[in-house]
C-alpha positions in Angstrom: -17.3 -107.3 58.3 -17.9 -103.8 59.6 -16.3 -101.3 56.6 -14.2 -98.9 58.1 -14.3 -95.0 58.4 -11.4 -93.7 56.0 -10.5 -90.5 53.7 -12.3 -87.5 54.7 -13.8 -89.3 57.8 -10.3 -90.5 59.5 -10.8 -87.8 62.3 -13.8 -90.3 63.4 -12.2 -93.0 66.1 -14.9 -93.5 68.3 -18.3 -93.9 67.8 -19.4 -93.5 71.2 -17.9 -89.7 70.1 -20.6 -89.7 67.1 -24.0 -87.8 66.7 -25.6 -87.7 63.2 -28.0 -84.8 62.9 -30.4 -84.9 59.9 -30.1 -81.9 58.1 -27.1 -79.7 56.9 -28.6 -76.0 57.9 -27.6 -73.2 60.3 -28.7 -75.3 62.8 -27.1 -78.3 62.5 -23.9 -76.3 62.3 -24.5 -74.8 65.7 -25.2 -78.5 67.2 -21.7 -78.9 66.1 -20.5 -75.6 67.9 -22.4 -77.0 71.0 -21.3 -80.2 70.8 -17.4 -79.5 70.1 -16.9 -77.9 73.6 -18.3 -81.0 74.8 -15.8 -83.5 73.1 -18.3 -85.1 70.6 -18.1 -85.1 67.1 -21.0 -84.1 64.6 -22.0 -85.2 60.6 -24.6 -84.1 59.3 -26.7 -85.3 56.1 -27.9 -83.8 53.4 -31.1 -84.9 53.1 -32.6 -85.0 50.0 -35.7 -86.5 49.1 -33.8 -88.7 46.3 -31.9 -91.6 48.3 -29.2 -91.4 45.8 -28.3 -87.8 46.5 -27.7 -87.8 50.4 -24.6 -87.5 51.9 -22.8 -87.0 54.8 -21.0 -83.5 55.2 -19.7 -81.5 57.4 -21.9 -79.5 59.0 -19.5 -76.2 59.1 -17.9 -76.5 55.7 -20.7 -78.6 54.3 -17.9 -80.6 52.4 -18.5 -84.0 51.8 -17.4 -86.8 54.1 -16.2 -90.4 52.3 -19.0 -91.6 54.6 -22.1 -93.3 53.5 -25.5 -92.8 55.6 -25.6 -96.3 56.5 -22.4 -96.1 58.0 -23.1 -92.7 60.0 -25.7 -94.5 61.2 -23.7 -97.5 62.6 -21.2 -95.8 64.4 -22.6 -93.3 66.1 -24.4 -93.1 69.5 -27.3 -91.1 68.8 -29.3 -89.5 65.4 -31.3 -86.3 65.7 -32.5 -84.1 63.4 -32.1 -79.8 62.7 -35.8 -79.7 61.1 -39.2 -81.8 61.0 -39.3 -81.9 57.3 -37.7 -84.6 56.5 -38.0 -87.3 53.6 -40.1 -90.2 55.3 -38.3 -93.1 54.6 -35.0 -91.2 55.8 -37.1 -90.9 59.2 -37.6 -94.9 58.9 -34.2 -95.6 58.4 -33.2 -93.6 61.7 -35.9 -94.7 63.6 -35.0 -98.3 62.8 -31.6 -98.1 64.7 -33.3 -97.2 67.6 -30.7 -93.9 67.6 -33.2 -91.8 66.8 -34.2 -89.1 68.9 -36.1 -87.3 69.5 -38.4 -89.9 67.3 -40.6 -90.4 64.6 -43.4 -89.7 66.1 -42.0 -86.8 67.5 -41.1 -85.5 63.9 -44.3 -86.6 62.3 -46.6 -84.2 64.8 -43.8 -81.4 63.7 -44.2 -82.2 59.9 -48.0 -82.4 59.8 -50.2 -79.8 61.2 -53.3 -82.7 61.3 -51.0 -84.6 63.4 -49.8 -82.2 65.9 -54.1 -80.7 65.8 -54.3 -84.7 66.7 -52.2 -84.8 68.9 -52.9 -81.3 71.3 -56.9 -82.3 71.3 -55.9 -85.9 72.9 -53.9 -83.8 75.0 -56.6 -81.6 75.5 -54.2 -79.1 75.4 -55.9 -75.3 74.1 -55.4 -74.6 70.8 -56.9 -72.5 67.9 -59.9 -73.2 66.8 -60.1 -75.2 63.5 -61.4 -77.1 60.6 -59.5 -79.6 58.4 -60.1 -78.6 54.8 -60.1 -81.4 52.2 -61.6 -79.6 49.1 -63.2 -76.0 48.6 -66.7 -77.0 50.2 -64.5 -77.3 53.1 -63.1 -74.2 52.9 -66.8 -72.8 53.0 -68.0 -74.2 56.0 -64.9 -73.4 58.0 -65.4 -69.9 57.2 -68.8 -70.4 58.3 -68.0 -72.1 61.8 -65.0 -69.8 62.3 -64.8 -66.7 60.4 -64.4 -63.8 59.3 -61.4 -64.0 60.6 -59.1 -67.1 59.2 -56.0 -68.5 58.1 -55.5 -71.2 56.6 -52.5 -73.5 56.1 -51.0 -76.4 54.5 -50.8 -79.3 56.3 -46.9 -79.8 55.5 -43.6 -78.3 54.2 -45.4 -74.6 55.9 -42.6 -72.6 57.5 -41.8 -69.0 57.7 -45.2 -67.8 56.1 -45.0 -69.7 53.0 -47.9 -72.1 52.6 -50.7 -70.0 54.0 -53.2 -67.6 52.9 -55.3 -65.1 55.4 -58.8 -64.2 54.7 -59.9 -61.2 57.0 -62.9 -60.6 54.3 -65.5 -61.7 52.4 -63.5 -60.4 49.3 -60.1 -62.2 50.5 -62.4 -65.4 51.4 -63.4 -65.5 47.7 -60.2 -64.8 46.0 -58.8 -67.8 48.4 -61.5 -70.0 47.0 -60.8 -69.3 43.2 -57.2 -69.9 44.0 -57.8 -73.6 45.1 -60.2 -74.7 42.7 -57.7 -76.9 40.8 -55.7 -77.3 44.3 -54.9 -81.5 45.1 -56.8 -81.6 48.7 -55.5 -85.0 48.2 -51.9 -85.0 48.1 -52.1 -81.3 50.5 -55.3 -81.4 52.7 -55.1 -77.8 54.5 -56.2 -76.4 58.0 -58.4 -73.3 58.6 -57.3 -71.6 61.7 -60.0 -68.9 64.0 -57.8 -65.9 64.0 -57.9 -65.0 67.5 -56.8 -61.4 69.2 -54.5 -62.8 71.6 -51.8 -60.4 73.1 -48.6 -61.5 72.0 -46.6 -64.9 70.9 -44.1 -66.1 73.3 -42.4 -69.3 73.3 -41.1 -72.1 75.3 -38.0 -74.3 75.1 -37.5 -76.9 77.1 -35.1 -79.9 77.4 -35.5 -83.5 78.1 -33.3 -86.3 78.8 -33.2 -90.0 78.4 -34.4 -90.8 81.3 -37.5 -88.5 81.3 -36.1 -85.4 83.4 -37.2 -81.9 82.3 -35.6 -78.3 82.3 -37.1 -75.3 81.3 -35.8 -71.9 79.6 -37.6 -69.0 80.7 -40.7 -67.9 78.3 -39.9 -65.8 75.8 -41.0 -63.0 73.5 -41.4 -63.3 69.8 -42.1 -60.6 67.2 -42.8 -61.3 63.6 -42.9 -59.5 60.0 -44.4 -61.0 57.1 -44.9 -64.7 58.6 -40.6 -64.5 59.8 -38.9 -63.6 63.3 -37.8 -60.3 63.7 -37.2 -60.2 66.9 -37.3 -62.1 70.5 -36.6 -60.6 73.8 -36.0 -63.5 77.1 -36.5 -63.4 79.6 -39.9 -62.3 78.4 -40.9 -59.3 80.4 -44.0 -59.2 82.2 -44.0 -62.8 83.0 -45.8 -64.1 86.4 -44.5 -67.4 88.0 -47.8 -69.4 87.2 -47.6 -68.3 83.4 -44.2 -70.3 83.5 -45.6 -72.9 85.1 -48.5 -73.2 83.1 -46.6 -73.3 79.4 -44.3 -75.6 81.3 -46.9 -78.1 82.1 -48.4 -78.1 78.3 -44.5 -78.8 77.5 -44.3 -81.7 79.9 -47.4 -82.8 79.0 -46.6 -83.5 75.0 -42.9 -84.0 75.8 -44.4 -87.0 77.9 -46.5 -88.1 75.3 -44.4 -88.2 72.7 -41.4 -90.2 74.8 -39.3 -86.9 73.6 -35.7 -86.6 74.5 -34.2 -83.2 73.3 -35.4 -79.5 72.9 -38.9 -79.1 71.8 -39.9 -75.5 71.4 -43.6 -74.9 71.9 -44.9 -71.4 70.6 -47.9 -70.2 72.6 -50.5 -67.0 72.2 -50.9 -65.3 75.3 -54.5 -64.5 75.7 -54.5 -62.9 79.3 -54.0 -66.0 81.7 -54.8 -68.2 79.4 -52.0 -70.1 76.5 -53.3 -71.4 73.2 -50.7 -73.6 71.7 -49.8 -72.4 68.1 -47.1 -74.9 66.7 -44.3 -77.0 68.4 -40.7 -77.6 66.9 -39.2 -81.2 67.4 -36.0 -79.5 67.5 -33.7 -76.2 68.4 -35.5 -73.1 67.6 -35.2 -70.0 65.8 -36.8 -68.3 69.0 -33.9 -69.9 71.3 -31.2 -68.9 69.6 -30.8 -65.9 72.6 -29.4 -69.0 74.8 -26.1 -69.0 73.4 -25.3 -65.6 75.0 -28.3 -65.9 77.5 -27.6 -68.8 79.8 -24.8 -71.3 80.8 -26.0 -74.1 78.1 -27.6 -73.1 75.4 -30.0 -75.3 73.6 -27.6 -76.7 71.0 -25.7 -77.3 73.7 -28.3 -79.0 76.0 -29.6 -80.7 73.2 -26.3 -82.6 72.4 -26.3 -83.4 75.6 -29.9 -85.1 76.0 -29.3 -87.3 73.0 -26.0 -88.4 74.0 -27.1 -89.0 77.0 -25.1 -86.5 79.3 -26.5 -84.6 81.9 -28.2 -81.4 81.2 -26.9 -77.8 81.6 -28.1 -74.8 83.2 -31.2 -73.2 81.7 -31.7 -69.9 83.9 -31.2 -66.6 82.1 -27.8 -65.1 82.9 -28.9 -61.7 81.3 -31.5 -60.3 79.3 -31.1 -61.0 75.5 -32.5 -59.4 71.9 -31.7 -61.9 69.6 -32.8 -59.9 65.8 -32.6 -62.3 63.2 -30.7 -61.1 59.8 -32.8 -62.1 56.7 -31.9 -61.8 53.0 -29.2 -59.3 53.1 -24.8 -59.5 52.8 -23.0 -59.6 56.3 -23.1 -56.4 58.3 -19.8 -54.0 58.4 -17.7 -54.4 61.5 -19.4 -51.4 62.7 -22.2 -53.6 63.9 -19.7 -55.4 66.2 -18.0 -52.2 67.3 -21.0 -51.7 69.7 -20.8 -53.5 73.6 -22.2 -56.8 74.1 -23.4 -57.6 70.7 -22.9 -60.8 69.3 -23.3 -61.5 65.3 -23.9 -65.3 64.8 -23.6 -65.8 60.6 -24.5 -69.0 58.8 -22.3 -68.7 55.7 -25.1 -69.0 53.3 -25.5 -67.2 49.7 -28.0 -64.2 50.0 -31.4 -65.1 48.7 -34.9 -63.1 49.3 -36.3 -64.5 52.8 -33.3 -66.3 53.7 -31.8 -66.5 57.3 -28.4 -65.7 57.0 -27.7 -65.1 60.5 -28.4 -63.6 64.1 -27.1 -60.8 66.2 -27.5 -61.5 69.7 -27.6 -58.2 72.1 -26.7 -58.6 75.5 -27.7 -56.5 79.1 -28.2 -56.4 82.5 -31.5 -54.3 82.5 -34.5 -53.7 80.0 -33.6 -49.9 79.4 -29.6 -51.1 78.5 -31.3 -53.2 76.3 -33.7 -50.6 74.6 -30.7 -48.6 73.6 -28.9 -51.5 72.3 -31.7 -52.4 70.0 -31.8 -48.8 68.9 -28.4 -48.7 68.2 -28.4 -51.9 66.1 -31.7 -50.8 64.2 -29.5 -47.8 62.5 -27.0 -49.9 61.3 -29.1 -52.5 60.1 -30.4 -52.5 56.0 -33.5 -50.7 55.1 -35.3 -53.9 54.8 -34.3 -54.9 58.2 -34.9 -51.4 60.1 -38.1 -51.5 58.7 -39.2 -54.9 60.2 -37.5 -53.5 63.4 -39.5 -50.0 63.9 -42.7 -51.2 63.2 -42.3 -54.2 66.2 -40.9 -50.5 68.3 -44.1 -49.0 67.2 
């Protein structure tokens, strides 16, 4: 006999109503935000490595639910996940139901920087330059083929900067090589990217359904300080109609591949005409979080909708957005939202060093409006924060 929802999970009467996301983050949360308006209900797990310590919670309160995983996974009409780094035989479990989407092998080229290198060379899809590095030697004769410049990264659990080291010497190079003498290659083989002068990151989200149908967000612009987002500006400026279309076909391309339904955010290097393909994200993105103000669906929204299988929303820009991400400091003072058409997004999350704790998401109808907006956020914003923000207006 099928055991019942009950307790903390009563509010649950339909599982045609029932997404599980992987994951109990910021992200997560704001799949339930998108998915609420929409009449679907959202748990999300906690998903520790040790089977014995998941649980379902809710993804706002993160209060546990009198829900097992197991059961989650029975009712509901679709599993998805807020991040790629995920405990594999949690990934085998959703997969098995055949809920899962986007998919494993979706979240494996995500989680595994060999895999997703695999995967964009079968594609041959332009990407950086690289070596796989399985011991120091390694390490050696990558610098050879593709220094001086290099950085080089772990092949998993990398996000945010941590897990990579940059060598732009001969003195850095060695110092990186004493470092990983008593590394395990095994357990953590690494990748040695070329560094290549390219003239600025942008990214692309773009949606999928279940029956193969793509939409597209426009491109946008991404700044970074010490290996974070700082900021991103969409629509990107300075965009041509054939740039669109050619990140768009790179997206189609892997989204193809990969049988992907869901967002999937590629970030690219512009190099003139020409995209390099730096990462992918089998999931919402840090880079589209400008969408909730930005267009009619966002992509929390949209991606609800893919994996419940609903049709998809609107993806044109409705007005120019600055989202500025808010990292490792306490909530702003109200005088941040005293200012027009600014929009603070906070996660709820104790303060720690690095941390995302939330976004502020500036809104305008031209690229001078939005210049001032920017510059009246940066002096309101924590040292540590305005500092990040005037070097990228530098």
């Amino acid at each position: 006999m099928t055991q019942q929802f009950d307790g903390n999970a009563a509010f649950l009467n339909n599982g045609n109503d029932l997404i599980v996301v992987l994951g109990h983050g910021q992200l997560a949360r704001m799949m339930y935000l998108g998915a609420s308006q929409l009449g679907l209900n959202i748990i999300a797990v906690d998903a520790a490595k040790d089977p014995a310590q998941r649980a379902c919670v809710n993804p706002v309160c993160k209060s546990i639910l009198n829900v097992s995983v197991e059961q989650a996974f029975e009712h509901c009409v679709a599993i998805t996940s807020e991040f790629e780094h995920l405990p594999k035989d949690l990934v085998a479990q959703a997969e098995s139901t055949g809920k899962f989407k986007p998919n494993a092998k979706a979240i494996a080229a995500g989680a595994d920087r060999i895999v997703e290198k695999q995967l964009l060379e079968s594609l041959n899809i332009p990407n950086c330059a690289h070596q796989i590095v399985r011991s120091v030697e390694d390490l050696k004769s990558a610098y050879q083929t593709l220094g001086p410049k290099l950085i080089l990264k772990t092949s998993r659990d990398g996000y945010d900067g941590y897990g990579q080291w940059r060598m732009f010497n001969q003195a850095e190079f060695k110092q990186v090589c004493g470092e990983l003498e008593t590394f395990d290659f095994e357990h953590m083989p690494l990748v040695a990217e070329q560094c290549v002068q390219f003239e600025r990151e942008i990214s692309l989200l773009g949606v999928t359904d279940s029956q193969g149908n793509h939409q597209y967000y426009p491109l946008t612009e991404n700044h970074h300080g010490a290996g974070q987002l700082v900021l991103s500006l969409a629509p990107a400026p300075n965009v041509t109609a054939e740039l669109q279309e050619k990140a768009q076909a790179i997206h189609q391309k892997m989204a193809t591949e990969l049988n992907y339904t869901g967002v999937l955010a590629v970030e690219l290097f512009q190099i003139g005409d020409e995209l390099l393909v730096n990462e992918i994200a089998p999931r919402v993105h840090n880079s589209g979080h400008w969408t909730q103000q930005g267009a009619a669906a966002s992509q929390f929204e949209n991606h609800i909708r893919a994996v419940a299988g609903l049709p998809l929303g609107d993806t044109q820009a409705q007005h120019l957005v600055a989202m500025v991400n808010y990292v490792g400091e306490a909530k702003p003072s109200s005088d941040l939202l005293a200012l027009k058409n600014t929009h603070l997004h906070w996660y709820d999350k104790e303060v720690r060093a690095k941390r995302k704790m939330g976004h502020i998401n500036l809104v305008a109808n031209s690229e001078s409006e939005l210049q001032a907006l920017i510059d009246q956020v940066h002096k309101l914003l924590p040292e540590s924060l305005a500092n990040n923000l005037a070097k990228i207006k530098q």
